[in-house]
N, C-alpha and C positions, 0 to 999 in steps of 0.2 A: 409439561408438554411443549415440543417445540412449537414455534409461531413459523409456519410455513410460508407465507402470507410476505410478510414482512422481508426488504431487502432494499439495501441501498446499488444504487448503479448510474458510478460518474464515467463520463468520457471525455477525451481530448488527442485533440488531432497532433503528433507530433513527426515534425519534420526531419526524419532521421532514418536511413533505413531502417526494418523489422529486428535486423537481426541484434541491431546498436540497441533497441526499444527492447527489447527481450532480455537482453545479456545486461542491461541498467538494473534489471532485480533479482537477476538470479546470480550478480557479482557483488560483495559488497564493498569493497574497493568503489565502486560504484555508487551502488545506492547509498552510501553515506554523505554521498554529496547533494540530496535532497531529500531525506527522510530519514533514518535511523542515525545513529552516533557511530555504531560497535556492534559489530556479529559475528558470533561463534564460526562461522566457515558460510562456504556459497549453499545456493538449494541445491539439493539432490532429494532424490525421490524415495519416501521411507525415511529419511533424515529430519531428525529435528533439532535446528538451533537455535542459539539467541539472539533476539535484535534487542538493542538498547539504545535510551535516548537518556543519555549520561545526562545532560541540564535538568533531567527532571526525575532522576534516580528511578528510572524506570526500565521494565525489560517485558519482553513476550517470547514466552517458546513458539517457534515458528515448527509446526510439522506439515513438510509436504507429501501433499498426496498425489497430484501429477502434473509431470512435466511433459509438452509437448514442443519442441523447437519453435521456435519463432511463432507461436498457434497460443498454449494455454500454460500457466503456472495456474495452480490449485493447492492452496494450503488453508489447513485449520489455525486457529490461533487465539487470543485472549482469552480470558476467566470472566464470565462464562464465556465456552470457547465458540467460536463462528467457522463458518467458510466464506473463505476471499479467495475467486478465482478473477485472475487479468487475463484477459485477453487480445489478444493483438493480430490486427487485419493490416495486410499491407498491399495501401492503396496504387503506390506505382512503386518505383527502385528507392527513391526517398522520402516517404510519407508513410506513416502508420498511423492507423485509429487504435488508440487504445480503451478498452472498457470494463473497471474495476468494477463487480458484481460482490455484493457482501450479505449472505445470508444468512437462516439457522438460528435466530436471535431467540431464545428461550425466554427473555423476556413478555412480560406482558402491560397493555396500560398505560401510563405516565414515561416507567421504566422503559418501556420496549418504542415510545414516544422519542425520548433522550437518546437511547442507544442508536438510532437511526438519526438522529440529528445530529450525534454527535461526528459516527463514521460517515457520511456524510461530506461535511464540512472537513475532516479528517483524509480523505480518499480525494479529496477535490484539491485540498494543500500539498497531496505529494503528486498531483499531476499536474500542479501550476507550477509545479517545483523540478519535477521531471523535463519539461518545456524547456524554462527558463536553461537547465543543468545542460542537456542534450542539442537545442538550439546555438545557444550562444556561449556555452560555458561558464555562464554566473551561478552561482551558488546563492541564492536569496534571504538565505538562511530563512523559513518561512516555520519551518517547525520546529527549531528554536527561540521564535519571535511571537509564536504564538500566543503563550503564556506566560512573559515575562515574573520573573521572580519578584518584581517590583507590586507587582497588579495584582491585588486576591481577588479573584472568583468568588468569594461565596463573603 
């Protein structure tokens, strides 16, 4: 049974008109310059692609389920799979609040503990990375540095 309950939900205020904050993930031309490596084509609605983060031999089918202009991206994603819907308020002509909402975690326990800790801290790094990207044009490489090859986890 799904855990209803459970959801993660980061924000950050980023200085860019809505439309540059919206079209940063629904282009991957874009989003590659702070969060994925490699994807199958942009979001569209009923489509699902692949996001990859080549340093880590890693991929997720991405399926969207709705898009709303400059307003919401809603897609399902990961094994087990979740909903990550962005959202994006735009405060004057060049400011947007954006707010990553990540639900649906089937998890339970220790598990469903991690899996929120993990996205998380995950959803916090592609909007320190969005900032950095969309602000000033640096690429920080943050989610390639996170787990260096070098470092084991476990």
């Amino acid at each position: 049974m799904e855990n209803q309950r459970a959801q993660v939900e980061v924000q950050m205020l980023i200085r860019r008109p809505v439309s540059a904050v919206y079209q940063a993930f629904i282009d991957p031309a874009i989003t590659k310059n702070f969060w994925f490596t490699k994807a199958s084509g942009p979001l569209e609605v009923g489509k699902t692609v692949t996001w990859e983060w080549e340093m880590y031999n890693v991929s997720s089918d991405v399926t969207v389920k709705e898009l709303i202009k400059n307003e919401k991206i809603s897609i399902v994603w990961n094994e087990p799979a979740t909903t990550v819907d962005f959202l994006f308020t735009a405060i004057d002509e060049n400011r947007t609040y954006v707010v990553i909402k990540n639900y649906g975690f089937p998890q339970t326990g220790n598990e469903l503990v991690q899996a929120v800790n993990d996205n998380t801290g995950g959803f916090t790094t592609v909007l320190d990375g969005l900032k950095a990207y969309l602000e000033h044009n640096i690429n920080l490489n943050l989610i390639a540095d996170k787990f260096p090859k070098e470092i084991s986890l476990h």
